[in-house]
FIDORO-524137 format. One record per atom (N, C-alpha, C, O): atom name; x, y, z; residue number from 0; residue in three letters. Coordinates in steps of 0.05 Angstrom, whole numbers, plus 32768, in hexadecimal, padded with zeros to 4 digits. Layout:
BEGIN
> CA/X/Y/Z/NUM/Ala
...
This chain:
BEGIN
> N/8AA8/8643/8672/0/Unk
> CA/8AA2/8628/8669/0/Unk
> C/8ABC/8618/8666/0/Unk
> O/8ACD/8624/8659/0/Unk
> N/8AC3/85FB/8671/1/Unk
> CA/8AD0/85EC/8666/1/Unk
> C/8ADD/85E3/864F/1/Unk
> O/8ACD/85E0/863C/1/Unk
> N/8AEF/85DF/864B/2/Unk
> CA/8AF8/85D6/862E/2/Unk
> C/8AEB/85B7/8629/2/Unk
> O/8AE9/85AD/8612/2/Unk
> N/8AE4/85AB/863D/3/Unk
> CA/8ADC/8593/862E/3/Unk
> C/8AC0/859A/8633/3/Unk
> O/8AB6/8589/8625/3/Unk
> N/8AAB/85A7/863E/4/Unk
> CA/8A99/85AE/863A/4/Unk
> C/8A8C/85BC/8618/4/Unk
> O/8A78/85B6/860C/4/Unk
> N/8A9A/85CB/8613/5/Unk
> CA/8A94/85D8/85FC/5/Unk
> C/8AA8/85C5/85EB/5/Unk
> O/8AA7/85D2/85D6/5/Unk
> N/8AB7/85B4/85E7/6/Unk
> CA/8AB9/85A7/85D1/6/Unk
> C/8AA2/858E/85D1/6/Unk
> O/8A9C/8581/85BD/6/Unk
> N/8A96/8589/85ED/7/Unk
> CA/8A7D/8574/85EA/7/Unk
> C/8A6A/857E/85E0/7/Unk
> O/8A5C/856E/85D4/7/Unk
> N/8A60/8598/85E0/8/Unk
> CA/8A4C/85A8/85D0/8/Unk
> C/8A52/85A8/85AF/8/Unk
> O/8A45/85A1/859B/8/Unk
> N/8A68/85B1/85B2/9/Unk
> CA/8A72/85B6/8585/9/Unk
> C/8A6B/8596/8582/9/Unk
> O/8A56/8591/8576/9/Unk
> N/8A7D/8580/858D/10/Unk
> CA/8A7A/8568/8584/10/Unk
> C/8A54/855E/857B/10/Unk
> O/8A4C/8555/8565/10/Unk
> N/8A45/8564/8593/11/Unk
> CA/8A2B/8567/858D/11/Unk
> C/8A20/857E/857C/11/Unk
> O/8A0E/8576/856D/11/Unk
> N/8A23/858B/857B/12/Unk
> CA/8A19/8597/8567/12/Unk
> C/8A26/8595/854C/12/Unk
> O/8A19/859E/8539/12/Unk
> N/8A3B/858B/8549/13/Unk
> CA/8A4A/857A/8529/13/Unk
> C/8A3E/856A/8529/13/Unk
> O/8A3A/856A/8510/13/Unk
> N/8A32/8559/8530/14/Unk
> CA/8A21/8538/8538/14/Unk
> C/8A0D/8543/852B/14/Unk
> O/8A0D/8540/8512/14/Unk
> N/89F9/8550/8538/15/Unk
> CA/89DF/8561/8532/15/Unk
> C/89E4/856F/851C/15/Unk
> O/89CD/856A/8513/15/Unk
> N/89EF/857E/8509/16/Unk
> CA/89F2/858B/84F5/16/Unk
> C/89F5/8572/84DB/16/Unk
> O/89E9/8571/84C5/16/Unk
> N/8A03/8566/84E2/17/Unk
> CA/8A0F/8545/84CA/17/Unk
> C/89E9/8538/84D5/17/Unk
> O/89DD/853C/84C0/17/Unk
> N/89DB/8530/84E3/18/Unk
> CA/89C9/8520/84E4/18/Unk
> C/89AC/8534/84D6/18/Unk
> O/8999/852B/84C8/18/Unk
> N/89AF/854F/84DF/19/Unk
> CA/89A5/8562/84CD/19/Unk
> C/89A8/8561/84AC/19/Unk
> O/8996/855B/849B/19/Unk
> N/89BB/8566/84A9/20/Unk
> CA/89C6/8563/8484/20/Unk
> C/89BC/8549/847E/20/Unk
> O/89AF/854C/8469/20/Unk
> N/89BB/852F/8485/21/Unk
> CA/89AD/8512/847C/21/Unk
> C/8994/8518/847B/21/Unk
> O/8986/8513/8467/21/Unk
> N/8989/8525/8496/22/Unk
> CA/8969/8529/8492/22/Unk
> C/8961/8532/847C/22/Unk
> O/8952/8523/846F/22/Unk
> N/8966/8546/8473/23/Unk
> CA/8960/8552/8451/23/Unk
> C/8966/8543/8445/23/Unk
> O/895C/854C/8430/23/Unk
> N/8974/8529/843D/24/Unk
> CA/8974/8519/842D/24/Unk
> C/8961/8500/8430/24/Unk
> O/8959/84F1/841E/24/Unk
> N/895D/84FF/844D/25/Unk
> CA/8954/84E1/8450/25/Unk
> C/8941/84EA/8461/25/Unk
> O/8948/84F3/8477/25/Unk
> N/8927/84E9/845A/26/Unk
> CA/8907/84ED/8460/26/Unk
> C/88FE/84E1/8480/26/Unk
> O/88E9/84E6/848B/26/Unk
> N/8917/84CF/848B/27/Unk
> CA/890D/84C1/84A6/27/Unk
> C/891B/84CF/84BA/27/Unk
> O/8918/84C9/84D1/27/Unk
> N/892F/84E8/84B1/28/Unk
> CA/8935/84F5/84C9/28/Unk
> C/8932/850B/84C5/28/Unk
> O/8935/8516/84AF/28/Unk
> N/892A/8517/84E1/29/Unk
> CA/891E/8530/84D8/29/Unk
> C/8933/8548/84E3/29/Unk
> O/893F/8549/84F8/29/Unk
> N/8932/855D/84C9/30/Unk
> CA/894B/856C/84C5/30/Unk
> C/8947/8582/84E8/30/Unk
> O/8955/8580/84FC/30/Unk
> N/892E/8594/84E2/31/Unk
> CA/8934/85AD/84F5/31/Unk
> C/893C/85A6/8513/31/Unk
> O/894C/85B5/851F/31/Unk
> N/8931/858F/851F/32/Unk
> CA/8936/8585/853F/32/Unk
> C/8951/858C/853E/32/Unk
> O/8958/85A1/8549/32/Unk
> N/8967/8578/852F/33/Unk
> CA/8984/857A/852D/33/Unk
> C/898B/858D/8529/33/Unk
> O/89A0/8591/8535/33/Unk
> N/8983/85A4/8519/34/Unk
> CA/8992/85B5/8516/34/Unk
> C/898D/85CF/8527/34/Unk
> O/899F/85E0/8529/34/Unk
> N/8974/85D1/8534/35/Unk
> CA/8974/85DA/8550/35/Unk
> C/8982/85D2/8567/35/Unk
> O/8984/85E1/857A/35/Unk
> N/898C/85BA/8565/36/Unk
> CA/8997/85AE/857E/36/Unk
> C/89B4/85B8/8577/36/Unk
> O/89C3/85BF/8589/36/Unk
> N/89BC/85B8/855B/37/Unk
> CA/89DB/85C5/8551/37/Unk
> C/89DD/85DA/8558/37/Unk
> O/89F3/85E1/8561/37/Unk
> N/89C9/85ED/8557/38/Unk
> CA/89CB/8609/8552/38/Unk
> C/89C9/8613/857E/38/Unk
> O/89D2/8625/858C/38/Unk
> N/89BD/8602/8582/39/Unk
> CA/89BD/8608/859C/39/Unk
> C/89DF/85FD/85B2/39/Unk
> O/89E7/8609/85C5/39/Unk
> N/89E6/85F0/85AC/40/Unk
> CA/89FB/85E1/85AC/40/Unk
> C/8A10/85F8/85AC/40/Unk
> O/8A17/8606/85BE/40/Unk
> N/8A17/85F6/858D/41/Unk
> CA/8A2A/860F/8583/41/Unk
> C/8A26/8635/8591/41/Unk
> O/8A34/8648/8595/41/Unk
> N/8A10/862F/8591/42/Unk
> CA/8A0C/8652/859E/42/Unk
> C/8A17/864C/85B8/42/Unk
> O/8A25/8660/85BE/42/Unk
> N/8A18/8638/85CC/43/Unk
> CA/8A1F/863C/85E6/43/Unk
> C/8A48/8634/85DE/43/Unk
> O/8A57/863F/85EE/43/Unk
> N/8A50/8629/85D0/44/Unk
> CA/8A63/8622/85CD/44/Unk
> C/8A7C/8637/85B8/44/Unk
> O/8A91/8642/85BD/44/Unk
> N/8A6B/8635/85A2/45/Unk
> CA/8A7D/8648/858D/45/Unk
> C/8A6A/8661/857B/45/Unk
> O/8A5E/865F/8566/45/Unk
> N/8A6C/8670/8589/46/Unk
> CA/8A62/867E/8574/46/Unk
> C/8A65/8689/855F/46/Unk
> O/8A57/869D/855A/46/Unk
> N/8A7D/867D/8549/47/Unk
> CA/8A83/8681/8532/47/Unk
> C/8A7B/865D/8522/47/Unk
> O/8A79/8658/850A/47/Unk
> N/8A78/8652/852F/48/Unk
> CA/8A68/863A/8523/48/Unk
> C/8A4A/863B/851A/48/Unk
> O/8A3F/8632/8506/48/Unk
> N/8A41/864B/8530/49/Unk
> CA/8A25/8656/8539/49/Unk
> C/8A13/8662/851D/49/Unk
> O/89FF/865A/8510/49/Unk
> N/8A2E/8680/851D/50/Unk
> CA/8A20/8693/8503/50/Unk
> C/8A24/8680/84E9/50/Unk
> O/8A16/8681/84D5/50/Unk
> N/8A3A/866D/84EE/51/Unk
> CA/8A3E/865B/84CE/51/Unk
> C/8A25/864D/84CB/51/Unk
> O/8A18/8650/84B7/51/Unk
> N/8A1D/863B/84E0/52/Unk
> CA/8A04/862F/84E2/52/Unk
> C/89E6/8640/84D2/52/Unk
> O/89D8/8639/84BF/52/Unk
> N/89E5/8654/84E1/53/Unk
> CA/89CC/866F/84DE/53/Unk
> C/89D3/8675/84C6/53/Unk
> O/89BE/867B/84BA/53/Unk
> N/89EB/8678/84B3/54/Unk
> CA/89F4/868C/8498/54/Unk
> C/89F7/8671/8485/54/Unk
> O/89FB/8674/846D/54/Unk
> N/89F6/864E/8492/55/Unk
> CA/89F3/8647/8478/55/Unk
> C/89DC/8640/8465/55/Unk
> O/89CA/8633/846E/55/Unk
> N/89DB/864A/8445/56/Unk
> CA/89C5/864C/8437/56/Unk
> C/89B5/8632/843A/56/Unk
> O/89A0/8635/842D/56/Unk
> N/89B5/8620/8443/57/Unk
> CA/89A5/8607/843E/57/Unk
> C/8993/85FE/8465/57/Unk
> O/897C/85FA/846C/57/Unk
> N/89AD/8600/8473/58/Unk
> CA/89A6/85FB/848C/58/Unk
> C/8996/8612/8499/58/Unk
> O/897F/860E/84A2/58/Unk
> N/899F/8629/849A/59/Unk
> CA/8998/863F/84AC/59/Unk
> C/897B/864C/84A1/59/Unk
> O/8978/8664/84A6/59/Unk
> N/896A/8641/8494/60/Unk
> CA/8947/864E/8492/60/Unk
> C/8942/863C/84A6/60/Unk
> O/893F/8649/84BB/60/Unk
> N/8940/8620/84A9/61/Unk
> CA/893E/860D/84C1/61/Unk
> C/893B/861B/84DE/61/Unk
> O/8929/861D/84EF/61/Unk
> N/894E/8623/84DA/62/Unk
> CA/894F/8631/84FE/62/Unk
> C/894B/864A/84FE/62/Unk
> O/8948/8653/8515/62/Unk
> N/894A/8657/84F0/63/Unk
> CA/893C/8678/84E7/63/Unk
> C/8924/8676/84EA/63/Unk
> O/891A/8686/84F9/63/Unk
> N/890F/865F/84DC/64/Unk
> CA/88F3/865F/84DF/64/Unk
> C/88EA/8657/84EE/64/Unk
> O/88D3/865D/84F5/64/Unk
> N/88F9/8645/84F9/65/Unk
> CA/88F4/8647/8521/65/Unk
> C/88EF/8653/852D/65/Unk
> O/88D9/8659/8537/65/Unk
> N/8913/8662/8533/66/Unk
> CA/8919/8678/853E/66/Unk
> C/8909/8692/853E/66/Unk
> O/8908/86A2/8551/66/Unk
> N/88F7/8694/8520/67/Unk
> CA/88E6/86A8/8516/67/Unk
> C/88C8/86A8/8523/67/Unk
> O/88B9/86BB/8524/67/Unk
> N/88C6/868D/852C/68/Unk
> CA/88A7/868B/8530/68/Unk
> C/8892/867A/851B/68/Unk
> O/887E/866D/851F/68/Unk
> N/88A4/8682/84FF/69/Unk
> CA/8897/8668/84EF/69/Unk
> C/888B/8652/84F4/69/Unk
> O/8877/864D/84E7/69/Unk
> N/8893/8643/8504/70/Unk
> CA/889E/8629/850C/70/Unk
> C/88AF/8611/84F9/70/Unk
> O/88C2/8616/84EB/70/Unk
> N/88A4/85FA/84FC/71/Unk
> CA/88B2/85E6/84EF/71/Unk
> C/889E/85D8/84DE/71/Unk
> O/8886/85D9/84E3/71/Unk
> N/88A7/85CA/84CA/72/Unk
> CA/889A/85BA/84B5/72/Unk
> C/8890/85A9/84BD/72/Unk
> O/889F/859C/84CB/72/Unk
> N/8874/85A0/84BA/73/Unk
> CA/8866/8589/84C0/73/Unk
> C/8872/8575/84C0/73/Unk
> O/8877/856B/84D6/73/Unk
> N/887B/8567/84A5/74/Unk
> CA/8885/8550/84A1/74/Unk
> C/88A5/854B/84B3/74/Unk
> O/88B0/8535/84B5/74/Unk
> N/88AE/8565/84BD/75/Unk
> CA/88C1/855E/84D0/75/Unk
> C/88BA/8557/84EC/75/Unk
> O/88C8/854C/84FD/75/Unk
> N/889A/8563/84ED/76/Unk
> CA/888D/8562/850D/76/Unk
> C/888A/853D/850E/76/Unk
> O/8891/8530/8521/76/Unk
> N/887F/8531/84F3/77/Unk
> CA/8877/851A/84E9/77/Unk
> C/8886/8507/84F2/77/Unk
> O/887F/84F4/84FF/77/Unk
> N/88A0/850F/84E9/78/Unk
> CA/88B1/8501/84EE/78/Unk
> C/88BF/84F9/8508/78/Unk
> O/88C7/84E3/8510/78/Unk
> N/88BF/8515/8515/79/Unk
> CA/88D2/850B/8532/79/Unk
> C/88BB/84FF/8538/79/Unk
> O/88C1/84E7/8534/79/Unk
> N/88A8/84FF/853E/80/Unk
> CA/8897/84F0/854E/80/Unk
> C/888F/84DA/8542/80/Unk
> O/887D/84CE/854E/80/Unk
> N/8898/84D0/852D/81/Unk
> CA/8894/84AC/8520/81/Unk
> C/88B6/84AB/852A/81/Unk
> O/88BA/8495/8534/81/Unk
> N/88CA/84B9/852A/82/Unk
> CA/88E4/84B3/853A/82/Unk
> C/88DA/84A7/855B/82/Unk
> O/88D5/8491/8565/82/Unk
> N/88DC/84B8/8560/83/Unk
> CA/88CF/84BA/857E/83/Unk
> C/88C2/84A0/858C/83/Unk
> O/88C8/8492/859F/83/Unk
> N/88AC/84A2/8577/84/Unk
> CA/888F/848E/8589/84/Unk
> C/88A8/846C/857D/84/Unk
> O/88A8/845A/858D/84/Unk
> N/88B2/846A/856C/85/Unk
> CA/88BC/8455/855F/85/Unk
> C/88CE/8449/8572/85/Unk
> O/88CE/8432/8579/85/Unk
> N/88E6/8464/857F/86/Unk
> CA/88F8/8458/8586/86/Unk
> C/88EC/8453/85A5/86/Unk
> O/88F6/8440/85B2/86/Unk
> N/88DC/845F/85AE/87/Unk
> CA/88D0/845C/85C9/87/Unk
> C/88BF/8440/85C8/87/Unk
> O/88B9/8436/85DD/87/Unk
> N/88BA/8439/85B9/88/Unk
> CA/889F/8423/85C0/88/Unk
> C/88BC/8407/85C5/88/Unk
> O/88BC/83F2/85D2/88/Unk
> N/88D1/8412/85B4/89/Unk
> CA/88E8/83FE/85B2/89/Unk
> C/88EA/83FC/85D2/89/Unk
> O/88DE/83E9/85DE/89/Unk
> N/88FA/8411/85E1/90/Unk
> CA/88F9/8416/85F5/90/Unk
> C/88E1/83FF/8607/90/Unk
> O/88E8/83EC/8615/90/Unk
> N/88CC/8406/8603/91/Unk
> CA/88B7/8402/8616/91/Unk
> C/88B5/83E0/8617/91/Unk
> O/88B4/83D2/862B/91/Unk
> N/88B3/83D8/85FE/92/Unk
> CA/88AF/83BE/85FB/92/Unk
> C/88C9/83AB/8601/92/Unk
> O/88C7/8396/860D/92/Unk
> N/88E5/83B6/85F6/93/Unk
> CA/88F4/83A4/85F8/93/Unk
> C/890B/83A9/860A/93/Unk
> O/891A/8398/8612/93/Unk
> N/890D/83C0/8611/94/Unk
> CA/891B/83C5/8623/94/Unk
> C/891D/83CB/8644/94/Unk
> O/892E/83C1/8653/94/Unk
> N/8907/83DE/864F/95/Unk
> CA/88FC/83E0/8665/95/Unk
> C/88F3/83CC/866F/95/Unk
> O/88DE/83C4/8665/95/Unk
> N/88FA/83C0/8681/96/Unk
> CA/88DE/83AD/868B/96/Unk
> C/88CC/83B7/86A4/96/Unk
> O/88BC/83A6/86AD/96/Unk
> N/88CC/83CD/86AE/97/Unk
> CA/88C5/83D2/86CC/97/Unk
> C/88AC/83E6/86B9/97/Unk
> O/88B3/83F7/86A8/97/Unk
> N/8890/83E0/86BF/98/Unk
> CA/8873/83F1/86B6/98/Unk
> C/886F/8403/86BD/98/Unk
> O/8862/8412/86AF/98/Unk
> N/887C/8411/86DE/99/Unk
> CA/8880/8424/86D8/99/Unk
> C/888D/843D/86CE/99/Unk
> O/8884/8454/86CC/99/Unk
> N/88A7/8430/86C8/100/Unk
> CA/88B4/843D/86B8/100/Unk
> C/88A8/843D/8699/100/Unk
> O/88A9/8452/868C/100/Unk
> N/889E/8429/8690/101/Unk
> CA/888F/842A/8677/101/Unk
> C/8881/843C/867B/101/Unk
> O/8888/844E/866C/101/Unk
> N/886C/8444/868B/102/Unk
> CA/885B/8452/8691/102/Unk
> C/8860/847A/8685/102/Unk
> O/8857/848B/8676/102/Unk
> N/8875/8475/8699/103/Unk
> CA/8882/848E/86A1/103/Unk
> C/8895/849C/867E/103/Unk
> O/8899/84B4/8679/103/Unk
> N/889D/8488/866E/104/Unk
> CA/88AC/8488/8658/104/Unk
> C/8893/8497/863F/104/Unk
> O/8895/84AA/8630/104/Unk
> N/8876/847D/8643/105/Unk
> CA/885A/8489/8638/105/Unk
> C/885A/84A2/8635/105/Unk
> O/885D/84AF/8621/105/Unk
> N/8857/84AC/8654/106/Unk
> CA/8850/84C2/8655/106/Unk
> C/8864/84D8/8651/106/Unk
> O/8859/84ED/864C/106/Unk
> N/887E/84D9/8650/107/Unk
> CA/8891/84E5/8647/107/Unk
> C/888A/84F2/862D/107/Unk
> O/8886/8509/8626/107/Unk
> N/888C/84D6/861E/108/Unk
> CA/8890/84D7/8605/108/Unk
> C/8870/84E6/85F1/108/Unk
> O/886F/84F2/85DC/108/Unk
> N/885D/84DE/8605/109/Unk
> CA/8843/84EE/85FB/109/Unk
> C/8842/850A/85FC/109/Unk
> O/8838/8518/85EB/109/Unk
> N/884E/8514/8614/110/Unk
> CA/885A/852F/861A/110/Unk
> C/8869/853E/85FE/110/Unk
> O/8861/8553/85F4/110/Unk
> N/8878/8534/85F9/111/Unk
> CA/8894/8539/85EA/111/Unk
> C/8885/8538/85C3/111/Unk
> O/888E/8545/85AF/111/Unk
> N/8872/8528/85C5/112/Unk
> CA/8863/852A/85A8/112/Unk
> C/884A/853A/85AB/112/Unk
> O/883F/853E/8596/112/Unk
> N/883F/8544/85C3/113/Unk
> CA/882E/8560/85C2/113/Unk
> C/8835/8577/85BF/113/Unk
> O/882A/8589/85B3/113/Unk
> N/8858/8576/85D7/114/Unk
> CA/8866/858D/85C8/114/Unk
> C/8874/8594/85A8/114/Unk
> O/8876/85AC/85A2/114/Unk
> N/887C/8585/859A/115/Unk
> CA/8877/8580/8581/115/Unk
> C/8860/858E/8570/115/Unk
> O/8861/85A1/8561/115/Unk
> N/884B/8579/8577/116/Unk
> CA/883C/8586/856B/116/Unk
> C/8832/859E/856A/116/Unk
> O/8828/85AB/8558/116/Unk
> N/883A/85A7/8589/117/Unk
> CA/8827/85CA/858B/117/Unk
> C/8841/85D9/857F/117/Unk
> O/883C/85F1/857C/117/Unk
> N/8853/85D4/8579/118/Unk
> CA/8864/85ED/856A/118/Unk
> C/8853/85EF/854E/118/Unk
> O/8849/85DD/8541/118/Unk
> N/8854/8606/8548/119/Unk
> CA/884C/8612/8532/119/Unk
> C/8854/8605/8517/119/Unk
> O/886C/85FF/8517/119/Unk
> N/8848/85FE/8503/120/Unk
> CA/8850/85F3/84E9/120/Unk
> C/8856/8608/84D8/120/Unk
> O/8847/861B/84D6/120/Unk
> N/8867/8606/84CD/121/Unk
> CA/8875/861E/84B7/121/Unk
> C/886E/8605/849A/121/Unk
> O/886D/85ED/8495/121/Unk
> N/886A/861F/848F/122/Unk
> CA/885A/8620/8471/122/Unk
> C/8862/8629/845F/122/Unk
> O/8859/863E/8457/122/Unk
> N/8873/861D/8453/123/Unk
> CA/8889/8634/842F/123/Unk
> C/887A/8634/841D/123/Unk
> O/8878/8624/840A/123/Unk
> N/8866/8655/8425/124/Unk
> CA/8857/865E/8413/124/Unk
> C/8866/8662/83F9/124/Unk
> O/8854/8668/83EA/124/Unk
> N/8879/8662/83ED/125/Unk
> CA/8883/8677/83E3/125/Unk
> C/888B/8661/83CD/125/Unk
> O/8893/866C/83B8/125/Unk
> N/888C/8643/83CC/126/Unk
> CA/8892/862E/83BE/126/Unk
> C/8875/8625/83B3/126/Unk
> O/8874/860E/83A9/126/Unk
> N/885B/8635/83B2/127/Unk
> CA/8845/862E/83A4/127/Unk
> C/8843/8641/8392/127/Unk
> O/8830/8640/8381/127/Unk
């Protein structure tokens, strides 16, 4: 691998880890996408970033209960896809002008919120 290849990966996956950490604070972005996209990032790039990612106590159940089969939290499924459909209709309406490309963007993006939804919802039994 490249050196500027795998520092474009850490750089993205530092991006994705910092927009992860906000998510837990701030209810409109949703934590696990980012920190899958970090954790995928860093495994092809550093893998001592990687295990820090997986071993830290706050971030790493996120991608363990993925990783596990769990899946992901509803209200994060909720979210990318009010992300998603929001920033796309932006897209569709004010930026594209050619219908079929609108078209083609629709259907993308309808794709992309079924797969969403069919991942599995994880449930923290263990907080009732």
């Amino acid at each position: 691998m490249t050196t500027f290849k795998k520092n474009t990966l850490i750089a993205i996956g530092s991006v994705s880890v910092f927009l992860g950490v906000v998510g837990i604070i701030l209810p409109l972005l949703p934590t696990t996408p980012f920190l899958l996209l970090a954790a995928y990032c860093y495994a092809r790039s550093s893998k001592r970033l990687y295990e820090k990612l997986l071993n830290t106590k706050v971030l790493g159940p996120y991608i363990k209960n993925y990783r596990a089969g769990k899946g992901i939290p509803m209200k994060t499924k909720i979210i990318a896809i009010a992300v998603l459909w929001t920033s796309s209709f932006y897209s569709i309406f004010f930026i594209v002008p050619l219908i079929i490309v609108k078209i083609l963007l629709v259907m993308v993006v309808m794709y992309i919120s079924y797969y969403i939804m069919s991942l599995k919802t994880y449930r923290n039994y263990e907080k009732l």
